[in-house]
C-alpha positions as CSV (number, residue, x, y, z in Angstrom):
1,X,18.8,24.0,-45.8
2,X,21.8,21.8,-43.9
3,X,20.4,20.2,-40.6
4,X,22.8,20.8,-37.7
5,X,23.5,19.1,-34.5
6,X,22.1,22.0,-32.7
7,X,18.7,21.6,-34.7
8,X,17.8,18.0,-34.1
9,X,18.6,18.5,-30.8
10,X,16.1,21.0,-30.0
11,X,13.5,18.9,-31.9
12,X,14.3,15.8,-30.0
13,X,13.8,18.1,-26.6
14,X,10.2,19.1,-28.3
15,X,9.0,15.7,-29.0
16,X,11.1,13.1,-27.5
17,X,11.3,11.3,-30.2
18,X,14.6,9.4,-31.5
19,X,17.7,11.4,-32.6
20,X,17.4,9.4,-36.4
21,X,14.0,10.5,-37.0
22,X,14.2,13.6,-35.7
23,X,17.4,14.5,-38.3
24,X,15.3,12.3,-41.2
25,X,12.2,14.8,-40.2
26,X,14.1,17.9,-41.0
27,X,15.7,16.6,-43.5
28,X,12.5,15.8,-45.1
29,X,11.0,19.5,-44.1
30,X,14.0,21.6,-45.2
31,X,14.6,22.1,-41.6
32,X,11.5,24.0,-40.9
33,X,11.1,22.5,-36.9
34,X,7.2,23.2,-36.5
35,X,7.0,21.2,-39.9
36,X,9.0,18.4,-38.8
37,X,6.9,18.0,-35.6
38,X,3.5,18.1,-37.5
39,X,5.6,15.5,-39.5
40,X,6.4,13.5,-37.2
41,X,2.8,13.6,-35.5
42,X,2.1,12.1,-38.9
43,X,4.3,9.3,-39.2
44,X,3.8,7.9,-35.4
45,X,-0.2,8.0,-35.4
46,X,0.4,4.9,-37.6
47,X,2.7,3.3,-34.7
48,X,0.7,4.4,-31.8
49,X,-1.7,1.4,-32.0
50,X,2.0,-0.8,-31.8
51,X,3.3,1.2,-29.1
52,X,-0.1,0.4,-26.7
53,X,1.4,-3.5,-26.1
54,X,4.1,-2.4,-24.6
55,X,4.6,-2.3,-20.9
56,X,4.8,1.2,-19.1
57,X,6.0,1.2,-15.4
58,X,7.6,4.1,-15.3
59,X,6.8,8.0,-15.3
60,X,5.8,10.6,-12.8
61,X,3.5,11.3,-10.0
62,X,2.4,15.0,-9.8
63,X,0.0,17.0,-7.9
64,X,-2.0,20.4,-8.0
65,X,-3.1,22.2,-4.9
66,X,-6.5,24.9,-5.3
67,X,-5.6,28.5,-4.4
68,X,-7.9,28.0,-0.9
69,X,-6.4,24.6,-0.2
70,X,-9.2,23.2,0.0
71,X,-8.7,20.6,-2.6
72,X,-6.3,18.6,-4.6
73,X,-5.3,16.4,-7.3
74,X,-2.9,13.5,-7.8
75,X,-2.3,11.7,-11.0
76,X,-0.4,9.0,-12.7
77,X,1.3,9.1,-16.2
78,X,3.0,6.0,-16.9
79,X,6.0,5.7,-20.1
80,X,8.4,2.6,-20.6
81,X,11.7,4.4,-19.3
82,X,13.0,6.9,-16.9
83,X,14.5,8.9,-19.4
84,X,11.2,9.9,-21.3
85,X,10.0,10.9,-17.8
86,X,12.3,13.6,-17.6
87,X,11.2,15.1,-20.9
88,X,9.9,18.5,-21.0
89,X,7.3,17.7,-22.9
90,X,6.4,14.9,-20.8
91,X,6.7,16.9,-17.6
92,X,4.3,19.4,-18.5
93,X,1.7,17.2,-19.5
94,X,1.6,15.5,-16.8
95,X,1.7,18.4,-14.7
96,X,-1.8,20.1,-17.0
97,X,-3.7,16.6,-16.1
98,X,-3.0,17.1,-12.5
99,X,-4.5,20.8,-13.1
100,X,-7.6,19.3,-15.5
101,X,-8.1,16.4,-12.7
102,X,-8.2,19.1,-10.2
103,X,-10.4,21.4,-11.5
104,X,-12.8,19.3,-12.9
105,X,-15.1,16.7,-11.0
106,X,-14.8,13.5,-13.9
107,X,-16.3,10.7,-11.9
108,X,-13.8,7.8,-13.9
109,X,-11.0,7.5,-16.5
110,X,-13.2,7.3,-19.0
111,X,-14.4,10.5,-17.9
112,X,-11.1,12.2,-17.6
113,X,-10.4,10.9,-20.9
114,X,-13.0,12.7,-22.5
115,X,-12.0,16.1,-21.1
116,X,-11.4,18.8,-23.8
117,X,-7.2,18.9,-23.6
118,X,-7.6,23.2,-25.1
119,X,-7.9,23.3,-28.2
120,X,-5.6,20.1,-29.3
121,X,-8.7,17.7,-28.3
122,X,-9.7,15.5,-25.9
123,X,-7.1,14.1,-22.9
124,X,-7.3,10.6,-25.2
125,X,-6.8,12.6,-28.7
126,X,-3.7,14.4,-27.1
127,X,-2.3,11.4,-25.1
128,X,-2.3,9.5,-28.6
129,X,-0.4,12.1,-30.3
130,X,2.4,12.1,-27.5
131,X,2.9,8.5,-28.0
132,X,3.5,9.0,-31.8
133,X,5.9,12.1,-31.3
134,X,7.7,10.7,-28.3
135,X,7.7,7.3,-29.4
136,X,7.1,5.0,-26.2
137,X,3.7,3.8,-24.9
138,X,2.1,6.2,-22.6
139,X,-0.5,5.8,-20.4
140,X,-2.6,7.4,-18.0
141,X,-3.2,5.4,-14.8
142,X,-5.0,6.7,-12.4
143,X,-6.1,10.1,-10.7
144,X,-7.7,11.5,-7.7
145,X,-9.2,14.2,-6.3
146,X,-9.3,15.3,-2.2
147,X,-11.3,17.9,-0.5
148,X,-11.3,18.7,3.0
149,X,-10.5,21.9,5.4
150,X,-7.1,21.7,4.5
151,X,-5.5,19.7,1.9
152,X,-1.8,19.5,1.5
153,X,0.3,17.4,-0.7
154,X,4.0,16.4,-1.5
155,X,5.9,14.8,-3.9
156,X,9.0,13.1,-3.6
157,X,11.3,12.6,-6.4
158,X,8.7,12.9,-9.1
159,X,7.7,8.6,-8.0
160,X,6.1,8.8,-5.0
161,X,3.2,11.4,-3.9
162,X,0.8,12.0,-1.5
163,X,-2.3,13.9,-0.6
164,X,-3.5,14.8,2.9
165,X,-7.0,16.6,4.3
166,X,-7.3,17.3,8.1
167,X,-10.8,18.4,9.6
168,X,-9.6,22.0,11.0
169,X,-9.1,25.2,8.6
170,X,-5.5,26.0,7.4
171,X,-2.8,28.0,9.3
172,X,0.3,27.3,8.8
173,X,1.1,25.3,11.9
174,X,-2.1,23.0,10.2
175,X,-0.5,23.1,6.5
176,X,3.1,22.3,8.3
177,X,1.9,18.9,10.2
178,X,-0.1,17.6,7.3
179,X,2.7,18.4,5.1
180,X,5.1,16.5,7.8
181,X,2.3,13.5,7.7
182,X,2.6,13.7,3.7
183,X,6.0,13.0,3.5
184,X,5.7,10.4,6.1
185,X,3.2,8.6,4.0
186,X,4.9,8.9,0.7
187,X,8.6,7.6,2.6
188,X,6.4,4.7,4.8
189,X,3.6,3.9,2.9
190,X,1.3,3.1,5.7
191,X,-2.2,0.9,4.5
192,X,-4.4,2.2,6.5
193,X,-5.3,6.0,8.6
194,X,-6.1,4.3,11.3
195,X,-7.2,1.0,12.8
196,X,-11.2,1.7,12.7
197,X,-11.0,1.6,8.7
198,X,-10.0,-2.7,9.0
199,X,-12.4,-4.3,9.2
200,X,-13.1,-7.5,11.7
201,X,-12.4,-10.2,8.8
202,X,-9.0,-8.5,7.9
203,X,-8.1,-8.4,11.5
204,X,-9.3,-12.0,12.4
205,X,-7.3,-13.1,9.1
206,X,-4.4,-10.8,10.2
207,X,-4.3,-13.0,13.6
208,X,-4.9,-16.4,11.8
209,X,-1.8,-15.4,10.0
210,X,0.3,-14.5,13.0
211,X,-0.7,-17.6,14.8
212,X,0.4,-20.1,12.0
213,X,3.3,-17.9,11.3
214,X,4.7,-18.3,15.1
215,X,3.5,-21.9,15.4
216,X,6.1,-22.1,12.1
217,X,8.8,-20.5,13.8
218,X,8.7,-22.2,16.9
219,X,11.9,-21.2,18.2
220,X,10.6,-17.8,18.8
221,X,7.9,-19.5,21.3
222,X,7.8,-18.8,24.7
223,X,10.1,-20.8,26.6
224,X,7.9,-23.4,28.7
225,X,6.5,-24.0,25.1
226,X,9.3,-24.4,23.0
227,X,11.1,-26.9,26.0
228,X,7.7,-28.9,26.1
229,X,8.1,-29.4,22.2
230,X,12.3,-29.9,22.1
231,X,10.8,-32.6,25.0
232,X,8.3,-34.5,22.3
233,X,11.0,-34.1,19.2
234,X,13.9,-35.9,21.3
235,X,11.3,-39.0,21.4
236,X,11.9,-40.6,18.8
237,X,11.4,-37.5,16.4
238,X,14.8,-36.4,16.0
239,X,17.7,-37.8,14.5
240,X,20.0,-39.2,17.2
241,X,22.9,-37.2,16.3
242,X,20.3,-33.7,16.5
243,X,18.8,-35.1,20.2
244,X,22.6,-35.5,21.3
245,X,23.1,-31.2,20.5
246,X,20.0,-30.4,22.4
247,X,21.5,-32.5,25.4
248,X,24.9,-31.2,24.8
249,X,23.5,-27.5,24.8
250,X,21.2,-28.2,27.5
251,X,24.1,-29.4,30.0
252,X,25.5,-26.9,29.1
253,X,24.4,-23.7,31.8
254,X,26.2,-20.6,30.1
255,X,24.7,-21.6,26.6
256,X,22.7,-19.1,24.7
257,X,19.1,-21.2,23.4
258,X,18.7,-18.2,20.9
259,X,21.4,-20.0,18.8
260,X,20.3,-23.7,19.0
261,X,19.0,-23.7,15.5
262,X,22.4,-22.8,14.3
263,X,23.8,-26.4,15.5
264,X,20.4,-28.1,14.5
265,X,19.7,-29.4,10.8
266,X,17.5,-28.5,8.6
267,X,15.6,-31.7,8.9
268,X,15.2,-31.4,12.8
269,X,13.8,-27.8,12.5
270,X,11.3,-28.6,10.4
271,X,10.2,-31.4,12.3
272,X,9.8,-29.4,15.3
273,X,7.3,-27.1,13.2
274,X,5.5,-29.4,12.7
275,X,4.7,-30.3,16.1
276,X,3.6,-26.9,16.8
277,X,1.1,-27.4,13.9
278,X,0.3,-30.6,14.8
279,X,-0.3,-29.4,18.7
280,X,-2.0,-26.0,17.3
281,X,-5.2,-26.4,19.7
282,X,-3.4,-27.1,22.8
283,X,-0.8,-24.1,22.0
284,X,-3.3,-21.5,21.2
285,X,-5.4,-21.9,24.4
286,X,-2.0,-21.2,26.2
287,X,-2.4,-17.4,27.6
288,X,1.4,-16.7,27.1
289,X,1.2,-17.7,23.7
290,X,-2.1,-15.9,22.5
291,X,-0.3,-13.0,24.7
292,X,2.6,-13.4,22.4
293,X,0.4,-13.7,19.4
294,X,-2.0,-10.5,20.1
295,X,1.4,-8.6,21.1
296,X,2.7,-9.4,17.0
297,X,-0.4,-8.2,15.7
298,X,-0.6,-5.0,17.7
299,X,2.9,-4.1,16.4
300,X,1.8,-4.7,13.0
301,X,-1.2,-2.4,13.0
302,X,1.2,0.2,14.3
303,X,2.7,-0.4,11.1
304,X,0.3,-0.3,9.0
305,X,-2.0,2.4,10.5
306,X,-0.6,5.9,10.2
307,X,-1.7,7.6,12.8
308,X,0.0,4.7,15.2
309,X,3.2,4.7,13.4
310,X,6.0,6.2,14.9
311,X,6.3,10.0,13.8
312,X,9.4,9.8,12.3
313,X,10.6,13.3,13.5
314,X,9.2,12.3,16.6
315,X,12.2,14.1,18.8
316,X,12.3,10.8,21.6
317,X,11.6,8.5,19.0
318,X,8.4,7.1,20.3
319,X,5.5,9.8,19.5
320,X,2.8,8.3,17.1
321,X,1.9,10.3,14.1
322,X,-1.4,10.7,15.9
323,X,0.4,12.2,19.2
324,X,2.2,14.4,16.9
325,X,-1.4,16.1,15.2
326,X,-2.8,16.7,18.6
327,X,0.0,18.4,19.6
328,X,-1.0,21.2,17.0
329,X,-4.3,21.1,17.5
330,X,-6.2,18.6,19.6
331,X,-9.4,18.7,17.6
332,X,-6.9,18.4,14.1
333,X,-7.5,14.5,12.7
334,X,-7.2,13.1,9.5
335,X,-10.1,12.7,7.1
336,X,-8.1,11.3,4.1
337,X,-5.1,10.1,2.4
338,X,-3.7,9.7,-1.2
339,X,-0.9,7.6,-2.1
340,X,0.5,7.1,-5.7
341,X,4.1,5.0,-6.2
342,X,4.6,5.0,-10.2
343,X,4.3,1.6,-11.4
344,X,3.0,0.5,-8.3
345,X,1.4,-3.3,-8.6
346,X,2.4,-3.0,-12.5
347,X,4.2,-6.4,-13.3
348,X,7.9,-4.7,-15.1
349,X,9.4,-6.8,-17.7
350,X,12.8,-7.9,-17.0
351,X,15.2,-7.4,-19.4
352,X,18.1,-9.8,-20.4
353,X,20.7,-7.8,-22.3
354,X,23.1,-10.1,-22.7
355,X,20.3,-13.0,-24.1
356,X,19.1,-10.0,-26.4
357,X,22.3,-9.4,-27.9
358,X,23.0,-13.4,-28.5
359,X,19.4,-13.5,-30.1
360,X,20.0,-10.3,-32.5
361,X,23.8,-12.1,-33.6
362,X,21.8,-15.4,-34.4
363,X,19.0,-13.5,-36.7
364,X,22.1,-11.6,-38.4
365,X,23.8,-14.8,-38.8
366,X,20.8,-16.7,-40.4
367,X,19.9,-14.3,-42.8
């Protein structure tokens, strides 16, 4: 039987696997498809084990909701490229884990690996098959499951998804503000609900940080500081021709001190940090500057804690996302939150085409 365009197409949209393979497959099986995929099944198994080294930091984030939303499910799939995670095939796999993660109560990935995939075999059995037919390493990151009174999710672009509970039971002013706070997580990404989950070490660290990061930048000091350290690096600190710009800019009434470092060298800023480091004790018992420092870590935790971010709808541009929840329902709060980025944390090879191509002309050339 002749093998047509049209043929390996459609098997290549079954398994994902390459366009050569696929037309060598039905070649091989007289152009019987279901043949050709059991074939190529076959022939990857052998390759899967290969396939397992390579790095996968791409794929899909999807979601399943219960029919009382009441619970849901989140999981990872990761493959190599982009273009395998918008396969069919891919899709809908990923999709049935998010289903099996939410309707069963697997403790770990080991767990979830176990799960009976219907009849094809376990979620492992099944996910080893997929990497032989679609012919990139696959691999199944992470899932989680949510309960609450209401649970709501959202996805955004297939990459980043989130999960939400509140404490209150659904109606669809409820399910529309969690929703709101969903995509707010997945777009901001926001570390924390809200500032009782950090803990007194992280926040003492968080101000150690802050401190040594101002004393650093020490043109963003308060004014009676910064002039009482421009006073000590013009003693014999500074280069004479950097102490004669500070006088010349000093004389000088309508000049702007915000641009000072822009006439300074490199070489006289970093001297001047330094004798904020050097001074640290006397600086950080001075109340403008610990007001200054407690201010910078404030606005951070509004950052990083959801419910003080800004609400991003937020109509005068100032409502927290907390503000925003009680102005649904006062007793509505958060009880938790899910975020998945695909490849998050996952260390992505960089690829050098052009030093690829050299190193394939030099093998061809030595041979």
């Amino acid at each position: 039987m002749a093998v047509t365009a049209k043929m390996v197409k459609e098997l290549r949209d079954m398994t994902g696997a390459g366009m050569m393979d696929c037309k060598k497959a039905l070649v091989e099986t007289d152009g019987n498809i279901d043949a050709a995929v059991d074939l190529l099944k076959e022939k990857g198994l052998a390759k899967a084990a290969k396939k397992a080294g390579r790095i996968a930091a791409m794929g899909l984030v999807k979601t399943a909701v219960a029919a009382d939303e009441k619970a849901a499910a989140i999981v990872e799939v990761n493959s190599e490229t982009d273009f395998v995670a918008k396969n069919d095939e891919f899709v809908g796999f990923v999709e049935t884990l998010a289903q099996m993660a939410l309707e069963n109560d697997a403790a770990d990935m080991e767990a979830f690996m176990a799960l009976p995939y219907g009849e094809e075999g376990t979620v492992q059995e099944v996910l080893t098959s997929k990497i032989a037919t679609i012919g990139e390493n696959m691999r199944i990151r992470r899932f989680e499951k949510v309960a609450g009174e209401t649970v709501v999710s959202y996805i955004r672009g297939g990459r980043f998804g989130a999960i939400v509970a509140g404490n209150v039971e659904a109606s669809e002013e409820v399910k529309t503000a969690l929703t709101n706070v969903a995509m707010q997580v997945a777009a901001m990404n926001p570390q924390y609900v809200s500032r009782d989950e950090i803990s007194e070490e992280e926040l003492a660290k968080m101000h150690d940080i802050t401190l040594e990061s101002a004393l650093n930048d020490p043109f963003t000091l308060p004014k009676p500081i910064l002039n009482a350290l421009l006073d000590k690096a013009v003693d014999g600190v500074w280069s004479e021709e950097d102490t004669a710009i500070l006088a010349e800019k000093r004389a000088d009434k309508g000049f702007n001190f915000n641009y000072l470092p822009n006439f300074l060298s490199e070489d006289a800023k970093a001297k001047l940090a330094g004798l904020a480091v050097a001074d640290k004790a006397n600086i950080a018992d001075n109340k403008i500057f610990t007001g200054l420092v407690d201010g910078r870590v404030k606005k951070q935790l509004k950052e990083i804690c959801l419910v003080d971010q800004t609400y991003v709808r937020a109509e005068d541009g100032k409502q927290s996302v907390g503000q925003y929840l009680g102005t649904v329902d006062k007793a509505l709060a958060l009880t938790k939150v899910v975020r998945f980025e695909v490849g998050e944390g996952i260390e992505k090879k960089q690829e050098d085409f052009a030093a690829e191509v050299a190193a394939q002309q030099a093998a061809a050339k030595a041979k």
